[in-house]
ROVEXVO-687453 format. One record per residue: residue number from 1; x, y, z of N, C-alpha, C, CB in turn; residue in three letters. Coordinates in pm, whole numbers, m for minus. Each point is the difference from the previous one (the first is absolute). Glycine has a CB too. Layout:
N
 pos   n.c1   n.c2   n.c3  ca.c1  ca.c2  ca.c3   c.c1   c.c2   c.c3  cb.c1  cb.c2  cb.c3 code
 NUM      X      Y      Z      X      Y      Z      X      Y      Z      X      Y      Z  ALA
...
% end
This chain:
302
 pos   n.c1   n.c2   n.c3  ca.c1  ca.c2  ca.c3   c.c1   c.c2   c.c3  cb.c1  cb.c2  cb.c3 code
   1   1687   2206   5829    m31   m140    m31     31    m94    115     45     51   m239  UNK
   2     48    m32    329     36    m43    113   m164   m106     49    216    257     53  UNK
   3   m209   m379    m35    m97    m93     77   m120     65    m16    150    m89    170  UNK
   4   m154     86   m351   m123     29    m20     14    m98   m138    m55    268    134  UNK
   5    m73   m314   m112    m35   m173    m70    m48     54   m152   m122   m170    253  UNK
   6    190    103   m362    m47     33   m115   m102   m102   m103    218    135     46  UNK
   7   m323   m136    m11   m102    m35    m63    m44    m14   m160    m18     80    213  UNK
   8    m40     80   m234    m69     42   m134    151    111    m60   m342     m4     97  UNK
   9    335    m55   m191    135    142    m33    m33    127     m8    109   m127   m133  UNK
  10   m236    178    175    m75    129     62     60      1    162   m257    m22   m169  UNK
  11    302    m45    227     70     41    135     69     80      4     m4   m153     55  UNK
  12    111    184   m162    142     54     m7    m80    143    m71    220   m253    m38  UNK
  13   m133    311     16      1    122   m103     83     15   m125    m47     96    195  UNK
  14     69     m4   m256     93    m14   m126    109      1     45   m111     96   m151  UNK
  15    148     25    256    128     30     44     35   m114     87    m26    249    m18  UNK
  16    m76   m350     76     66    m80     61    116   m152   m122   m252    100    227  UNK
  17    123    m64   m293     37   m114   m179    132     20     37   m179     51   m251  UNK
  18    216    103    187    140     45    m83    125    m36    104   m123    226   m145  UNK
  19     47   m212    294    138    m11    112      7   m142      7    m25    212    167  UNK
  20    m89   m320   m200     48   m172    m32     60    m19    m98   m159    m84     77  UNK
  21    133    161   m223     59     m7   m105    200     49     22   m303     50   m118  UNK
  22    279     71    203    165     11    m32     61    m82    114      8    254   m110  UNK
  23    m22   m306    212     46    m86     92     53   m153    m35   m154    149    119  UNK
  24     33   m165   m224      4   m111    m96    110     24    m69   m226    m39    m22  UNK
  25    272    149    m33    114    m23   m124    116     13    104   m108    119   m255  UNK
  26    135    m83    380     90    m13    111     27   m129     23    m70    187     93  UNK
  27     m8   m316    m40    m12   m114    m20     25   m104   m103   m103    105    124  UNK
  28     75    m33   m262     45    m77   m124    149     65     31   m238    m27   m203  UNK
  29    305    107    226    128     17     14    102    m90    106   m102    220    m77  UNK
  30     45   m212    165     75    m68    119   m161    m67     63    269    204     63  UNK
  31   m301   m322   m104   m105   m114     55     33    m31    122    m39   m102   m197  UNK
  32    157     91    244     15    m47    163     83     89    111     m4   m234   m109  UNK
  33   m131    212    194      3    103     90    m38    m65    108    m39    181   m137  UNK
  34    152   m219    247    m59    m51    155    m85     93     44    195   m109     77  UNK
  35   m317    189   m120    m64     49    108   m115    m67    106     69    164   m159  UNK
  36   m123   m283     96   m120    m74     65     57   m103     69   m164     48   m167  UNK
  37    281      4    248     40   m136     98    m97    m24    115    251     41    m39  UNK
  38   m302   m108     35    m83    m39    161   m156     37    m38    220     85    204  UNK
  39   m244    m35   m369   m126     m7    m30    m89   m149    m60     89    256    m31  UNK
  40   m210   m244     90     15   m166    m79   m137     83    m99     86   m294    233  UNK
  41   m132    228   m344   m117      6    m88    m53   m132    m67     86    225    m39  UNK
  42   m238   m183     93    m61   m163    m45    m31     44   m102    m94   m133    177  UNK
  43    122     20   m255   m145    m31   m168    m93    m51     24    115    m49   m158  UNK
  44   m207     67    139   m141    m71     21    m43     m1   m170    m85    106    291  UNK
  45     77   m202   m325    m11    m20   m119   m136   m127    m25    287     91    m22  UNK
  46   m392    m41     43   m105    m88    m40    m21    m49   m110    m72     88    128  UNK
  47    120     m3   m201    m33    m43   m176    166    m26    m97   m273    205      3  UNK
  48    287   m288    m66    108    m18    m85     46    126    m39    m76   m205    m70  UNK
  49    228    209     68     83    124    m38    151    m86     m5   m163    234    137  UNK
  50    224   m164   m285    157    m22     40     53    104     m2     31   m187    m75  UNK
  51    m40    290    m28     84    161     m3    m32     56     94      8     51   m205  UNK
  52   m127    m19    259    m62    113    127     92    m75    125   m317     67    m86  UNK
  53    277   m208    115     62    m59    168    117     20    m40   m140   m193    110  UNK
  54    238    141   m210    137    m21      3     64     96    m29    m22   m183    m38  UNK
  55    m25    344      3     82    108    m11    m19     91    150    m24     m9   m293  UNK
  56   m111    m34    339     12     47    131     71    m92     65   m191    120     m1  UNK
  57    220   m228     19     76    m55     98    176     10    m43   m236   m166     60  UNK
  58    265    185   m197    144     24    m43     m9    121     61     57   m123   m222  UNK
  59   m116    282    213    m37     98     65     86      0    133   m229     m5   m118  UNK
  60    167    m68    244    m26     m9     90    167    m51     66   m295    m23    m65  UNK
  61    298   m134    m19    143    m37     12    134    110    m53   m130   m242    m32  UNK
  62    145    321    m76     80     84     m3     32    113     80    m46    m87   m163  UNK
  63    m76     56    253     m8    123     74     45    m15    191   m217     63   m220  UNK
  64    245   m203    208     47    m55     97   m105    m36    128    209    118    m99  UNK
  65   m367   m170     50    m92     10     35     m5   m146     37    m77    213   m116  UNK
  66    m59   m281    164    m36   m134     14   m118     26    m50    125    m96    182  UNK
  67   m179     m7   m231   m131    m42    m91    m81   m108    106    135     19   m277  UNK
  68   m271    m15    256    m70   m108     90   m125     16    m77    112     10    255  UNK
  69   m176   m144   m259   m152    m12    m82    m15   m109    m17    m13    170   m116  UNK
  70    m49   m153     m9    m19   m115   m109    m58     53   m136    m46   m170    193  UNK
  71     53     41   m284    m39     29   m170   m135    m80    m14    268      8   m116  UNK
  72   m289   m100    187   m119    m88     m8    m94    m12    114    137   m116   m140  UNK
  73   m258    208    182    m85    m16     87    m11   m155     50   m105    210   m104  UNK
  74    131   m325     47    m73    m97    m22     94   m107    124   m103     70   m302  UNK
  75    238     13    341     53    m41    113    m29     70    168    159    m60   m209  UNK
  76   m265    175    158    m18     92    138   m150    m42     41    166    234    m69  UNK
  77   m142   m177    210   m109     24     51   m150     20    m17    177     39     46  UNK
  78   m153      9   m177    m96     18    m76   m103   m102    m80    159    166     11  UNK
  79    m86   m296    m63    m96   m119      2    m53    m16    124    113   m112   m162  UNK
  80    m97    101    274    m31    m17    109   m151     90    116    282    m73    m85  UNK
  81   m276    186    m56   m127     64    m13     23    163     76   m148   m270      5  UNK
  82    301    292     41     24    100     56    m72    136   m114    234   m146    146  UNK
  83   m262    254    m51    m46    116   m107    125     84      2   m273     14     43  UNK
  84    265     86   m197    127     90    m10    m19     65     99     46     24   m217  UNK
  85   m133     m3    317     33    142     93     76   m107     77   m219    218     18  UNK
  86    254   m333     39     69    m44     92    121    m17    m21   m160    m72     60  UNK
  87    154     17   m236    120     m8    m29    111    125      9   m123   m171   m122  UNK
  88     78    258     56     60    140     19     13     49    167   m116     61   m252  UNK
  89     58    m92    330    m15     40    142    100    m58     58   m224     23     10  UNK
  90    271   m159    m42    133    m81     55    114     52    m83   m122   m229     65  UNK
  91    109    227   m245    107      1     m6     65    157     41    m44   m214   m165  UNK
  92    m13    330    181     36    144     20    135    m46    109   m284    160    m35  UNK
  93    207   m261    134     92     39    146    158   m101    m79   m258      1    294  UNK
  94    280    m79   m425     90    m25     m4    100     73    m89   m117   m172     82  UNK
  95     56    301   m120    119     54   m125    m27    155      5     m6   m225   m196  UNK
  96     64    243    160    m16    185    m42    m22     92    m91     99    m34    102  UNK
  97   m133    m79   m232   m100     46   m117    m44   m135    m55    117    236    m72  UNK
  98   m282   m176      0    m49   m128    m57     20     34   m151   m182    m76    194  UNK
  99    205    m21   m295    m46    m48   m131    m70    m71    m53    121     43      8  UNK
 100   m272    m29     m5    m89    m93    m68    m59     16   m122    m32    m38    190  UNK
 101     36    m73   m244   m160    m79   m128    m67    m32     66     66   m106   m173  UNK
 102   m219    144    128   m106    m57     38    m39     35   m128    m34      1    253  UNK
 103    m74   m113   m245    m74    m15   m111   m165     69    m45    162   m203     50  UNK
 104   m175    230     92   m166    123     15     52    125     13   m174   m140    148  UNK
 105     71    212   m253     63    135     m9    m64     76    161      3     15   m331  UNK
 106     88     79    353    m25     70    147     53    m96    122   m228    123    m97  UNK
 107    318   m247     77     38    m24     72    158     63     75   m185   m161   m111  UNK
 108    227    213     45    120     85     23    m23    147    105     72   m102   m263  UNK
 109   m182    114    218    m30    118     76    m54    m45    142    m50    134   m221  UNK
 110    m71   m256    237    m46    m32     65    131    m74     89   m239     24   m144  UNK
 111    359    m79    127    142    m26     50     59    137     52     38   m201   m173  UNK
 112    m45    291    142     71    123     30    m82     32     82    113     68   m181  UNK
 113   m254    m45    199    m32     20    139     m1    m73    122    m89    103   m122  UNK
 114    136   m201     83     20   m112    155    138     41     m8   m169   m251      5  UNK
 115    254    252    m81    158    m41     52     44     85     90     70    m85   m197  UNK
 116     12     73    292     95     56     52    113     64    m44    m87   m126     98  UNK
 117    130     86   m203     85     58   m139    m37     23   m129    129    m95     95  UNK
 118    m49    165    m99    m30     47   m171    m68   m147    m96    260    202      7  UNK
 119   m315   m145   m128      4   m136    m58      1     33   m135   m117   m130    172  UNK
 120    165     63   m274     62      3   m107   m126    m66   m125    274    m21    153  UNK
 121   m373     89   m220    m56    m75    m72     31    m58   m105   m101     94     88  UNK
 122    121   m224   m144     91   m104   m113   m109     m5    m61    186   m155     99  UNK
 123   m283    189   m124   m139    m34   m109    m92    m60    112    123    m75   m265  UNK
 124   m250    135    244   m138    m17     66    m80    m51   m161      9    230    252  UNK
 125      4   m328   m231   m123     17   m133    m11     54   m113    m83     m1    136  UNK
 126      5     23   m174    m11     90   m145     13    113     47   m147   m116   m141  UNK
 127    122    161    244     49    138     36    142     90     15   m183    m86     87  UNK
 128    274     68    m41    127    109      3    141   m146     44   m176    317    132  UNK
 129    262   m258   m232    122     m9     36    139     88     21   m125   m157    m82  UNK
 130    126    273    189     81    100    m19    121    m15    m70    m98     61    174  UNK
 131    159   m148    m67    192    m16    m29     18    m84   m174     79    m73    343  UNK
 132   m222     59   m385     49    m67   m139    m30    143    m64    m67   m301     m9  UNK
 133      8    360     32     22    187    m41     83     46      9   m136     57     47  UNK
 134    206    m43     56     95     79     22    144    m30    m73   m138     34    208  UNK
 135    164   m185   m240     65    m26    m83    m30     13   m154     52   m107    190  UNK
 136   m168    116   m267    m76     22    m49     89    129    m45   m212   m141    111  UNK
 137    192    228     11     55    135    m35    127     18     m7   m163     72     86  UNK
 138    253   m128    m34    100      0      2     42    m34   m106     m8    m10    183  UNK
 139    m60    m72   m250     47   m103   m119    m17    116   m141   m113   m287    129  UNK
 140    m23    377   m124    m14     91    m84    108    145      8   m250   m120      8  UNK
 141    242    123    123     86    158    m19    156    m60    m16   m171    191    186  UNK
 142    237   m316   m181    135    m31    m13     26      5   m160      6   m149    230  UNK
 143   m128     60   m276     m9     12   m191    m10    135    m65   m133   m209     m2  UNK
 144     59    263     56    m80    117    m92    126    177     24   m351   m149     81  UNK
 145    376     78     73     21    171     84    m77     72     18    148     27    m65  UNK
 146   m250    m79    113    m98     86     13   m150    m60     50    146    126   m179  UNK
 147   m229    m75    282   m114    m50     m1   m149     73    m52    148   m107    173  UNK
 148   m118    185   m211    m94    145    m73    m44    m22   m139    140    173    125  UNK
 149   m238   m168   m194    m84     58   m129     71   m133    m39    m43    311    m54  UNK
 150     21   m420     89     55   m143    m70   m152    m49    m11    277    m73    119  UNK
 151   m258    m39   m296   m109    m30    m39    m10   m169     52      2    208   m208  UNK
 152    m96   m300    343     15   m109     12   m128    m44   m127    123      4    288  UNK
 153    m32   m129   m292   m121   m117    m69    m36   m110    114    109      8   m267  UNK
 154   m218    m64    330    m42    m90    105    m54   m122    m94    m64    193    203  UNK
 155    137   m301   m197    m75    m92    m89    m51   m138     66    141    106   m186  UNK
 156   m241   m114    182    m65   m146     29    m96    m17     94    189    m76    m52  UNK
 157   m173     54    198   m132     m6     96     m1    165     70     21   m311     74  UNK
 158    m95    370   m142      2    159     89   m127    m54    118     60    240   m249  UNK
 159   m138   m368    238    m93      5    120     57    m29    109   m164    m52   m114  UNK
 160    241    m67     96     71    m59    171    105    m15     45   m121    m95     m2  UNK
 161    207    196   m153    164     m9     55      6    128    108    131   m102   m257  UNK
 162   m112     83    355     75     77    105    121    120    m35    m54   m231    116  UNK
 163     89    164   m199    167     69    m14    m42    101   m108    195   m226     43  UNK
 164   m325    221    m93    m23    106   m119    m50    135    107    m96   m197   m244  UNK
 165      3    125    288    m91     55     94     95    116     90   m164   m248      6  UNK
 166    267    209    117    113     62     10     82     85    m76    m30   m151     96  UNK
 167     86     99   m213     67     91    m45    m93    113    m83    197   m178     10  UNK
 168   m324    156     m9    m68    135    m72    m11     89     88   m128   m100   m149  UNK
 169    115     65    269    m28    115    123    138     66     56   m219   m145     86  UNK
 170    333     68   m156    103     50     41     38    139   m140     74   m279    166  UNK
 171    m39    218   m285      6     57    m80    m83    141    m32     78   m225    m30  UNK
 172   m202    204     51    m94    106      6     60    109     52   m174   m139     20  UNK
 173    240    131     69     71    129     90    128     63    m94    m54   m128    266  UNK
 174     68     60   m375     93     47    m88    m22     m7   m141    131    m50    165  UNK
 175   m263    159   m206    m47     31   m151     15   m133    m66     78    253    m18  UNK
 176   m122   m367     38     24   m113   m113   m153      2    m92    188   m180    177  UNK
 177   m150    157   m298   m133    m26    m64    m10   m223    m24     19    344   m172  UNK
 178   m128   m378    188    m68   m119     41     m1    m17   m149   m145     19    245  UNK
 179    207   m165   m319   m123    m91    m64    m12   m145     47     28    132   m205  UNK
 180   m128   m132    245    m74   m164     43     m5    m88   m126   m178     99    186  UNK
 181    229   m213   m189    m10   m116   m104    m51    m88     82    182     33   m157  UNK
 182   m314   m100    126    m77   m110     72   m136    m26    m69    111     66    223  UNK
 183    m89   m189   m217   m145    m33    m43   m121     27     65    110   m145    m78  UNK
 184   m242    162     90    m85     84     26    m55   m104    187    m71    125   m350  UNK
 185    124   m235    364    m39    m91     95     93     67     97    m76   m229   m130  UNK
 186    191    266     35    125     61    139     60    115      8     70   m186      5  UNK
 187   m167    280    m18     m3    138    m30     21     55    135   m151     m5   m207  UNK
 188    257    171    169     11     73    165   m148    m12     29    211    204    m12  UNK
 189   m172   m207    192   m145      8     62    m25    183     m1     22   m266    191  UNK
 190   m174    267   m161    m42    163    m20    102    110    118   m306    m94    m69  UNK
 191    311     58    163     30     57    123    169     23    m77   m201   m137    240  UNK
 192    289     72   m298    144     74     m3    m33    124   m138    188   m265     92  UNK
 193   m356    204   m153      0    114   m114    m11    128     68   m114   m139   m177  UNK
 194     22    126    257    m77    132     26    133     76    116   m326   m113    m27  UNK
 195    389     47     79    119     49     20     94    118    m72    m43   m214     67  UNK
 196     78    146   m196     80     m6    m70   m126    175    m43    166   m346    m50  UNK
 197   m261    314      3    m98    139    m32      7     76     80   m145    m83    m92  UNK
 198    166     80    219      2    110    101    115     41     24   m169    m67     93  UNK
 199    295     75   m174    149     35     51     39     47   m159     70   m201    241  UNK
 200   m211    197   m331     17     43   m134    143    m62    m86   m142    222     99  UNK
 201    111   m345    m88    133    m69    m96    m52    m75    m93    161    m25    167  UNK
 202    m90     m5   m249    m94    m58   m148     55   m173     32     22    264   m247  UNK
 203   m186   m284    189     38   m157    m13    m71    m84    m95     50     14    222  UNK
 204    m42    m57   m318    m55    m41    m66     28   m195    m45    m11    302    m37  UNK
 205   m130   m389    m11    m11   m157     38     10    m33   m115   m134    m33    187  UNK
 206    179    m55   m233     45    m97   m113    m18   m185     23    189    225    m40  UNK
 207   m209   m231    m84    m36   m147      0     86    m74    m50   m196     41    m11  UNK
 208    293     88    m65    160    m86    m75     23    161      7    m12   m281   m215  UNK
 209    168    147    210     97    164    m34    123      5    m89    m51     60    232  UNK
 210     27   m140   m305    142      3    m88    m17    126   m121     45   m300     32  UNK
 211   m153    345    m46    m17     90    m88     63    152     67   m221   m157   m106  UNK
 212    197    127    220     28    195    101    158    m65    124   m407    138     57  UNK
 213    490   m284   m103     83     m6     90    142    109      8   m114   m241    m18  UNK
 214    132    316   m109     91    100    m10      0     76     92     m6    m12   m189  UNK
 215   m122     26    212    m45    123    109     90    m20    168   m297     m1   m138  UNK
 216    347   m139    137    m10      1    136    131     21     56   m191   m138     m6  UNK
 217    202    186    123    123     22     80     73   m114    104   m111    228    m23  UNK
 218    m29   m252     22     42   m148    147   m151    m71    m84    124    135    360  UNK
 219    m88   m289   m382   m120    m88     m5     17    m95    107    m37     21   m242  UNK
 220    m58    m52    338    m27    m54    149    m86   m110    m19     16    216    124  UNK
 221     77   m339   m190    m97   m109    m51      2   m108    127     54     34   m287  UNK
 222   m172    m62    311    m85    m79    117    m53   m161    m20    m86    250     42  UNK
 223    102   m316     13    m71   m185    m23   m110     53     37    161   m218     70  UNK
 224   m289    126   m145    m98      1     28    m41   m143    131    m17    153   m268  UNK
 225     m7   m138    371     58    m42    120   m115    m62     54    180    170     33  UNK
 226   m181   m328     11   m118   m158    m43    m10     32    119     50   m225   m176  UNK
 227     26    227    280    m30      4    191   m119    131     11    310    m70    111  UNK
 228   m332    171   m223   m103    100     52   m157    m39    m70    213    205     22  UNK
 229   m208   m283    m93   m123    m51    m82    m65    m86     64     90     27   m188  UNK
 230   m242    m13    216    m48   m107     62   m133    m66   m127     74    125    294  UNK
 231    m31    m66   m393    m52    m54   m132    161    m60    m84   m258    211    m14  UNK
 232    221   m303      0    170    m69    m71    m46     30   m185     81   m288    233  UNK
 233   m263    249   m233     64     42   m161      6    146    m35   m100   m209    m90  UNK
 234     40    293    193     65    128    m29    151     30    m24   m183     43    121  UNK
 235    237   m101    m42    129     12     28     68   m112   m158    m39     51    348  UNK
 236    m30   m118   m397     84   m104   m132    m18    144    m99    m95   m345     18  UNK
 237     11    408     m4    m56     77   m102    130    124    m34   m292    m58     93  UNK
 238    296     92     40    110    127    m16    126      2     54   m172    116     m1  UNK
 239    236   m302     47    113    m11     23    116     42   m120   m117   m167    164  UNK
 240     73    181   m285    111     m5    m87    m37    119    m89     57   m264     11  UNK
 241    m86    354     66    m76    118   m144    101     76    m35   m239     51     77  UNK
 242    384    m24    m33     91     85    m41     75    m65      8    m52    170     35  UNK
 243    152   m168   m103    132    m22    m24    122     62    m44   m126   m127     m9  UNK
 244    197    164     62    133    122    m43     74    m92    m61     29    183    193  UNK
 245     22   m165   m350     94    m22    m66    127     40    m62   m164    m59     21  UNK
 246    274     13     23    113     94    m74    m28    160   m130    110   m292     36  UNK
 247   m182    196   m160    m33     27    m72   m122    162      5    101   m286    m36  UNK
 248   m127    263    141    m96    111     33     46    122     27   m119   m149     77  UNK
 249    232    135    m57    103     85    103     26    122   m135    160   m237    207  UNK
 250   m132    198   m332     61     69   m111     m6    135      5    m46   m171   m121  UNK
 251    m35    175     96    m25    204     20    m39     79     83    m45    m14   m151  UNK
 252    127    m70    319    m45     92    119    132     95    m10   m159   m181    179  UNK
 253    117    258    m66     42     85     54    167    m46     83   m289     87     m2  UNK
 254    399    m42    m51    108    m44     32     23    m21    171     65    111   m237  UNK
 255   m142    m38    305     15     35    168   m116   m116     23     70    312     47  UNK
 256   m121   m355   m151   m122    m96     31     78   m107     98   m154     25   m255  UNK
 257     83    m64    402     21   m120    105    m91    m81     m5    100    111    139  UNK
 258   m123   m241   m100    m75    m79      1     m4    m51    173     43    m41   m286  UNK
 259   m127     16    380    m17    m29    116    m96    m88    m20     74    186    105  UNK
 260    m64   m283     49    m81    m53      4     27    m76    151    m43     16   m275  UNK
 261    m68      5    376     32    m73    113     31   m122     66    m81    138    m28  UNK
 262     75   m206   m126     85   m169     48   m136    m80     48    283     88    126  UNK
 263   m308   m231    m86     30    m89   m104    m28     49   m160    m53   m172    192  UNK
 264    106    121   m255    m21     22   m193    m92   m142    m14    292    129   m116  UNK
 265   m393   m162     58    m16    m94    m52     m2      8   m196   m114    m48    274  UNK
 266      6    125   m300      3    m45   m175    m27    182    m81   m164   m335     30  UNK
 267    177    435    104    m20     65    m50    112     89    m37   m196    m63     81  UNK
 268    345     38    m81     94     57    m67     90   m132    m69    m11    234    172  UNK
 269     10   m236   m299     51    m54    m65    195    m37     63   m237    119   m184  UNK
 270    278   m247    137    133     26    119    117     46   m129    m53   m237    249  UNK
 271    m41    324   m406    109      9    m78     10    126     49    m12   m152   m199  UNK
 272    m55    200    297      9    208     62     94     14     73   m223     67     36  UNK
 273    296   m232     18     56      4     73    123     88     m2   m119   m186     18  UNK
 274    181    181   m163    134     13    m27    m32    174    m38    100   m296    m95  UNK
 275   m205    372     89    m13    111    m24     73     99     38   m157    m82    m17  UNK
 276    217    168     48     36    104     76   m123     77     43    217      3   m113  UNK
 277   m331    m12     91    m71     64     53    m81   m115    130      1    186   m249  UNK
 278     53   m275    232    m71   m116    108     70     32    152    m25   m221   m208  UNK
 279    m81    281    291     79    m13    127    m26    m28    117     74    108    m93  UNK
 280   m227   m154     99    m25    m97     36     90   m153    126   m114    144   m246  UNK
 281    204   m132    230    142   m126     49     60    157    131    129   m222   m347  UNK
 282    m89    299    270     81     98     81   m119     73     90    213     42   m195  UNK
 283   m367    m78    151    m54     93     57    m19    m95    167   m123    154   m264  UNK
 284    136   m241    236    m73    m42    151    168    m49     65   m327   m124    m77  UNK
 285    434    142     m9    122     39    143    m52    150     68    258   m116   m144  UNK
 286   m310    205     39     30     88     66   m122      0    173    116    126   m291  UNK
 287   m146   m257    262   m105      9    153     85    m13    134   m207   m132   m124  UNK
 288    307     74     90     84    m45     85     51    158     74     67   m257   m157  UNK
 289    m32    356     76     47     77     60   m123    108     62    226    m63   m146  UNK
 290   m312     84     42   m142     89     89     m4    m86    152   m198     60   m257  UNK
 291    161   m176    253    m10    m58     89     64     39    144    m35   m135   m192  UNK
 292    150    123    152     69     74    141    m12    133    m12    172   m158     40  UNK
 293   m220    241   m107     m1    115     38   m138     24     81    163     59   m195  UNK
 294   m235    m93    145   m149     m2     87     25    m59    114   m151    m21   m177  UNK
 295    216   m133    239     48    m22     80     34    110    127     43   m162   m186  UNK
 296    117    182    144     50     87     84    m59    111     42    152    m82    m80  UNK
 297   m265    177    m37     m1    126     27   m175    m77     96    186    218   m261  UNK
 298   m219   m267    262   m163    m67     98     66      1    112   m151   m182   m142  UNK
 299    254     98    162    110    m16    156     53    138     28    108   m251    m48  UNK
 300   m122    337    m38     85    101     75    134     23      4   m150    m34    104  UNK
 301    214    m74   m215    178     m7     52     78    118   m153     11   m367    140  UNK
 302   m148    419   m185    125     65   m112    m93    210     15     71   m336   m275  UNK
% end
């Protein structure tokens, strides 16, 4: 993994997963570690983020690192009409790994072939968000013990959430069986089905699910998300189509977790909050610590 840029969470391998995953629980043990003295890492953050920038930059700082970027394009170069290949072309010569959002999908990749350093993809679009996978995973095999023959539930935008998209291509590598909850406007796209058909794993689509929620092992509930709609009353239509309620919870499965990649707006009730199966809050500390593990092991220092 050494100064090699992680993009699509198809970069890595499984065995690479499991060696971020246990490095990660090294890090949740002892979080601070002077190893990144004299490393600096930019954020490039084109698009709004608070958990992704601020667990990579807590990341970075525990690690005895320096941070350089920004959170708002709208102070760079970039009003000014600069293109990402320039931007990325200057900032390479000031740091020694990148972390970006961008908001066009394939721009992460299209960044990784200009940089001079590694580069860290924070969400491209509707397309891939690794490191929210990989915590993702972390977050499942810490609950469950296990990442194998587990049943996920995916609920809400399977068209343009990223983080579904990711974690199916991750999971796939570990017997999971699929149910999709989405309304038919925001249904998985074909390409993660026919995937999912060619590695022979079951997956089956739903339009509700409180009737088959017993079933589930992990439910992976998603905002239906206004910045990807360029139809708004599409988007009034299926902003509010699910909702997780305490009450719903009754006759799951005791190992039953609840995730969800943060912001929450209306689609988890805040009485789930108090659940024991809500984990969701603990799941995105645990970014803080993947974080440096991907970190360090890209640099080479572990």
């Amino acid at each position: 993994m050494k100064n090699k840029s992680l993009v699509s969470i198809t970069d890595f391998s499984k065995s690479d997963y499991l060696k971020i995953l246990d490095l990660a629980e090294e890090y949740e043990r002892h979080p601070v570690k002077d190893i990144l003295k004299g490393k600096v890492v930019a954020t490039l953050f084109f698009e709004p983020s608070t958990r992704t920038r601020l667990s990579f930059e807590s990341a970075v700082n525990k690690m005895g690192g320096k941070v350089i970027g920004f959170s708002d394009s709208s102070s760079t170069s970039v009003t000014k009409g600069e293109s990402l290949y320039d931007t990325i072309k200057i900032v390479s010569n000031y740091c020694d790994l990148i972390v970006m959002r961008h908001p066009l999908e394939g721009s992460a990749r299209f960044a990784s072939e200009i940089a001079t350093v590694p580069v860290i993809n924070a969400g491209d679009g509707a397309n891939q968000h690794p490191t929210q996978t990989l915590l993702d995973l972390y977050s499942i095999r810490k609950t469950q013990g296990k990442l194998d023959n587990l049943t996920i539930f995916m609920v809400g935008d399977m068209k343009y959430g990223r983080t579904v998209h990711s974690l199916l291509m991750a999971m796939s590598q570990f017997n999971a069986t699929f149910h999709f909850i989405s309304p038919d406007e925001l249904k998985m796209p074909e390409e993660y089905k026919i995937h999912l058909r060619s590695v022979g794993l079951r997956f089956y689509e739903h339009k509700d699910f409180t009737d088959i929620i017993s079933e589930a092992d992990i439910i992976y509930m998603t905002r239906v998300q206004k910045e990807r709609f360029s139809d708004l009353i599409e988007y009034e239509r299926t902003k509010n189509a699910y909702v997780l309620k305490n009450k719903m919870l009754v006759n799951t499965k005791e190992n039953l977790r609840i995730l969800h990649p943060l912001p929450r707006v209306n689609e988890i009730d805040q009485d789930v909050d108090q659940s024991p199966k809500a984990y969701y809050f603990a799941q995105a500390l645990n970014g803080v610590y993947i974080r440096q593990a991907i970190i360090s092991l890209i640099l080479g220092l572990n």
